[in-house]
N, C-alpha and C positions, 0 to 999 in steps of 0.2 A: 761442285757441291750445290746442291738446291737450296734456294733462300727461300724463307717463308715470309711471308707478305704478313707485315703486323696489322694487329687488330682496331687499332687507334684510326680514325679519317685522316685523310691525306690534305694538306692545303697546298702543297707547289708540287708540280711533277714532272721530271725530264726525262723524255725518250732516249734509247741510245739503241746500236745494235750491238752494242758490249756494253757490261756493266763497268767500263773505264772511263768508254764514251758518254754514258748514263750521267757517272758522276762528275766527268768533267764539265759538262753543259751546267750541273745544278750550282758548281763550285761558283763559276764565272756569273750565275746567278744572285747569288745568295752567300758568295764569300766562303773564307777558308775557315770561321770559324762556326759556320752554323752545322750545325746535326744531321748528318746526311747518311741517308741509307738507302739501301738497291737490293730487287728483288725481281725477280723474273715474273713475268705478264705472256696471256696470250690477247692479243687482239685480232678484230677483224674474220671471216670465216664466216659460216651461218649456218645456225643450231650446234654451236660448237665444230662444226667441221672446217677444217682449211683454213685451219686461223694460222698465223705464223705467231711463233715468239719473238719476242723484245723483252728489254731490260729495262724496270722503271728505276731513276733517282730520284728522292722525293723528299721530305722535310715533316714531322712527327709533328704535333702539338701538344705543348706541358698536358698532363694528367686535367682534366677539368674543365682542357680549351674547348672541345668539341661538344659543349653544350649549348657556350654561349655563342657556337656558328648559328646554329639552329633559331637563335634567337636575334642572327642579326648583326652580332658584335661584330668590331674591325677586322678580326681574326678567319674574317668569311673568304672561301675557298677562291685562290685566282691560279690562270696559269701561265706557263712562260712568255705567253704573250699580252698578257696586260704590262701596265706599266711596270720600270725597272725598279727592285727590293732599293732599298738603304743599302748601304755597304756594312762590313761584320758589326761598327761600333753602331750603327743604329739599330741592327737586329739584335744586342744586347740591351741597347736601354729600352727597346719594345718588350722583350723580356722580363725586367725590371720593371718596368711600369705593369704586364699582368698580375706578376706578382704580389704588387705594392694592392692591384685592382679585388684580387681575388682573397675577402677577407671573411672575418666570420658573419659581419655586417650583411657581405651579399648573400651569402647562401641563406641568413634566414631571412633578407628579403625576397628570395627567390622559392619559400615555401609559405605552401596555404595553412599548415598546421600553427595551433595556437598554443599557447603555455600563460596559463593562469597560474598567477601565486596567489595566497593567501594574505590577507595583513599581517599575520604573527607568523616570521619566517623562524624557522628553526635555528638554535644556537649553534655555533661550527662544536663545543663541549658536547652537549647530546647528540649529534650527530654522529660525532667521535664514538661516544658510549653506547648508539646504538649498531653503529658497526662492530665496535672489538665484543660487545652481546652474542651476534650473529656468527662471529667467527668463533666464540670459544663456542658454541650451541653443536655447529656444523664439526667443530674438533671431538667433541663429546667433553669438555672443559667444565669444569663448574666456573661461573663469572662472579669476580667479587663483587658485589654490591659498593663500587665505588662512589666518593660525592658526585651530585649531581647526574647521577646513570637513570635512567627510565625505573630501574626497579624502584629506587630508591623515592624516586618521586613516585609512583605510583602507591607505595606504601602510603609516603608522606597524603596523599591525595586521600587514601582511602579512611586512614585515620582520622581527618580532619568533616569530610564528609559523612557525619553519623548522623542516621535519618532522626529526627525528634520523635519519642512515643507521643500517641495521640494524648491531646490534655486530659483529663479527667474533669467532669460536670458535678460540681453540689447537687444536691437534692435532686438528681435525675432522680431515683428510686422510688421517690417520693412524688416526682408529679408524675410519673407512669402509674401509681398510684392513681391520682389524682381525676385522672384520665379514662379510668376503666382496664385500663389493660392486664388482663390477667397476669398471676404471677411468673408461670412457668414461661414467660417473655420476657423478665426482666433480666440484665444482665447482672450478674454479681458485684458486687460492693467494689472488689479490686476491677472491675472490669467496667463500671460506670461512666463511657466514652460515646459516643458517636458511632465508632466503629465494634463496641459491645454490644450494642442496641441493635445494630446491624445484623451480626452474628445469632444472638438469639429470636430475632425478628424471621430468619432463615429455618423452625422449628415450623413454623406454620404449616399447617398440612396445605397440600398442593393438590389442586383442582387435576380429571384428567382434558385431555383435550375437547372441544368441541369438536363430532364430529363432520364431517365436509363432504362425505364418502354419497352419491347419488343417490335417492329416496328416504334418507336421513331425517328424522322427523326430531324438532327442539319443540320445547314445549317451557315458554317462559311465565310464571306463576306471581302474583303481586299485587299491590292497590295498583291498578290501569295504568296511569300515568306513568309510574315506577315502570310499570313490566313492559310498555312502548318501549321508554328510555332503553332498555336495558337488552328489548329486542330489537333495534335498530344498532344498537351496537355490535351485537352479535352477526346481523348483516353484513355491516363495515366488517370485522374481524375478517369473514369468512369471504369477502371478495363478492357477496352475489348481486354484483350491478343492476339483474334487471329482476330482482326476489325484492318482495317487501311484506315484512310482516305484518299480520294482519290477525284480527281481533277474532275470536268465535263463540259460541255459547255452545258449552258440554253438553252436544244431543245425536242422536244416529245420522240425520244430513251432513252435519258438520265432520262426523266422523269418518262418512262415505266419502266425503268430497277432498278428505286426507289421504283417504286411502289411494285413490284415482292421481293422487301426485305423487304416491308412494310407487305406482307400477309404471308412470312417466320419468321414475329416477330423478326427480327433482328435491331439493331440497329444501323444506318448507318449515318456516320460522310461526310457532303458533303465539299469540298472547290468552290468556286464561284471565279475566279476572277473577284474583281470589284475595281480599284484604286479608290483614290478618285477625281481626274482630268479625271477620263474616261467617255467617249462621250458618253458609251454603258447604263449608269445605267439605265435610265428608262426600257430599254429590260430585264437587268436582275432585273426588283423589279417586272414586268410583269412576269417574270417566277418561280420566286422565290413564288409571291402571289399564280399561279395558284399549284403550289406542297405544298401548304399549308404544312409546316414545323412544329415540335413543340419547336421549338428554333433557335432563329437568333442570331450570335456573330458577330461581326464586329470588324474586327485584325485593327487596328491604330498605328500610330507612334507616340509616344511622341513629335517629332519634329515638326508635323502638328498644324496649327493653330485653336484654338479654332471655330473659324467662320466656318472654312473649313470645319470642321467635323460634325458641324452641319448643315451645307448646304450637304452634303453628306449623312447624316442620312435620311433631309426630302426625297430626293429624292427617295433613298430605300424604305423607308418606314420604318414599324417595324424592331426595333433593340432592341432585351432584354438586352443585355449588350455590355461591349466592353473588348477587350485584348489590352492591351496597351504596347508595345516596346518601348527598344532603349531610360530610359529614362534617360541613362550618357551623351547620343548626344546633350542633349538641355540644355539649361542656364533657362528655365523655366519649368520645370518638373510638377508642378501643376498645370499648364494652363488646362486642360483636366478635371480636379476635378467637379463632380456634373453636368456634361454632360449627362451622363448616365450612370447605376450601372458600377465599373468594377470588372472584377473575377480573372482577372490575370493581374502582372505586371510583365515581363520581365521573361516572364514564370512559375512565381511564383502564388500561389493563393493570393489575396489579403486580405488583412486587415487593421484594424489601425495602429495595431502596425507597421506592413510593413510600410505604407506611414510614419509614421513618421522617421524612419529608414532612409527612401529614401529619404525625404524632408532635412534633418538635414545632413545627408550626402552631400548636393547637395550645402547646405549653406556652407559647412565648405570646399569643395573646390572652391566655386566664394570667398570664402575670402579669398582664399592665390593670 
């Protein structure tokens, strides 16, 4: 019967040309009661050929040992001619002693992986509840909602965690009043919050984009100073690092030397001055229509009156949006609201959340 050679490394091995012979060399070795097994071998020959067979007797190592050879341990490979084994009762207590060696201690100081806990370990109770959860889930079970189970606490959890409604502001209604802001922005009585003011503040009509697109011609309209501001912002917005706006007077040079960056696909930022008390506007809405622009801004000051500016719009003509300054200078900062889109306040790009920001700021110092 052919033996098959186990899988396990070998640490003693005894030749024999029987496996009788085999095993009685390993006996006299290694005692009568150690673990002795024999399996047939070819040795010697070259490239497999003309090798003769032999019979090894050899000795196993527990499940485990053969890691710690590789590392060195006492357990490392000798053969029948090194020094003589112990007799059977010391090849038991070496036995005993791997045993005693080989604990859970070693194996995880023998891996590189880590196990983080938390500070709050879980109860062995929930733990429990969320196993028999999992198993009635997997049965198709309904789970009773026992004390202390996950559902239960999650209820509890969810119950207890009810977000607060926003507070509600006295006399908001009244200093948006106060303030200019027209009415179809105010939030309703039941709705007189932070987060009301927010919402109706979102009614605002919305600006379209500035466009960006190569030979795109803006055209920013305003008392000078204003319409710098507001056309340098528009720079910034729009990314054009090495563009800067610049100043012109409504005349056929200025209009030629547009047009010549308009067939360059460049995109060019104009300022116009036009106050809004100035005599000249109809020339400049006449010269502004005939350079047909793809964007009109019109700089403003907060402090101008609502009428004014729209008596100054018609006159222009088209106006896509406005920039609006300056609006700590005026006691009515919202008077300007729903005029026409705005895209920047105070240099800033606009928004809701902005105006409410600004608005609420504006109440809280008329009330000191």
């Amino acid at each position: 019967m052919k033996l098959l050679r186990p899988c396990e490394p070998i640490i003693f091995e005894f030749e024999g040309r029987t496996s009788d012979e085999a095993i009685q060399r390993a006996r006299q070795e290694l005692g009568d009661s150690a673990p002795i097994r024999c399996w047939k071998a070819r040795r010697g020959g070259f490239f497999g050929f003309f090798a003769r067979e032999t019979y090894i007797a050899g000795l196993t190592p527990p499940e485990g040992l053969a890691k710690q050879e590789k590392a060195g341990s006492p357990w490392s490979h000798r053969s029948h001619t090194d020094e003589a084994v112990a007799d059977s009762d010391d090849w038991a207590n070496q036995l005993l002693k791997y045993a005693e060696r080989t604990t859970l201690s070693d194996l995880v100081e023998g891996t590189k992986d880590k196990v983080v806990l938390g500070l709050d370990l879980i109860p062995e109770n929930v733990f429990s509840s969320v196993l028999s959860e999992a198993e009635a889930t997997l049965n198709g079970q309904s789970t009773p909602k026992a004390e202390g189970s996950v559902q239960t606490r999650r209820q509890e959890y969810l119950e207890q965690s009810v977000v607060a409604e926003p507070e509600r502001i006295e006399g908001l209604i009244e200093s948006l009043i106060g303030i200019g802001v027209p009415s179809q922005y105010h939030p309703c009585e039941s709705d007189a919050t932070l987060d009301g003011l927010l919402r109706s503040l979102r009614k605002l009509p919305e600006a379209r984009p500035i466009p960006i697109s190569g030979g795109s011609v803006i055209v920013v309209v305003g008392e000078c100073h204003e319409a710098i501001a507001a056309a340098r912002q528009v720079v910034a917005t729009l990314g054009l690092v090495s563009s800067e706006p610049f100043a012109v007077e409504p005349s056929d040079s200025a209009r030629l030397q547009i047009l010549l960056r308009q067939c360059a696909k460049k995109v060019t930022v104009i300022v116009v001055d036009a106050p809004l008390r100035s005599r000249c506007l109809n020339e400049v809405a006449s010269w502004v229509e005939k350079l047909k622009p793809d964007y009109v801004l019109g700089a403003v000051s907060a402090t101008n009156k609502r009428s004014d500016v729209d008596r100054w719009q018609r006159q222009l003509g088209c106006i896509d949006a406005l920039a609006v300054s300056s609006l700590s200078d005026t006691a009515a900062p919202g008077e300007l609201l729903g005029v026409h889109p705005i895209v920047y306040i105070d240099g800033l790009p606009a928004s809701a959340l902005r105006w409410v920001l600004a608005l609420v700021g504006s109440i809280m110092e008329s009330g000191r």
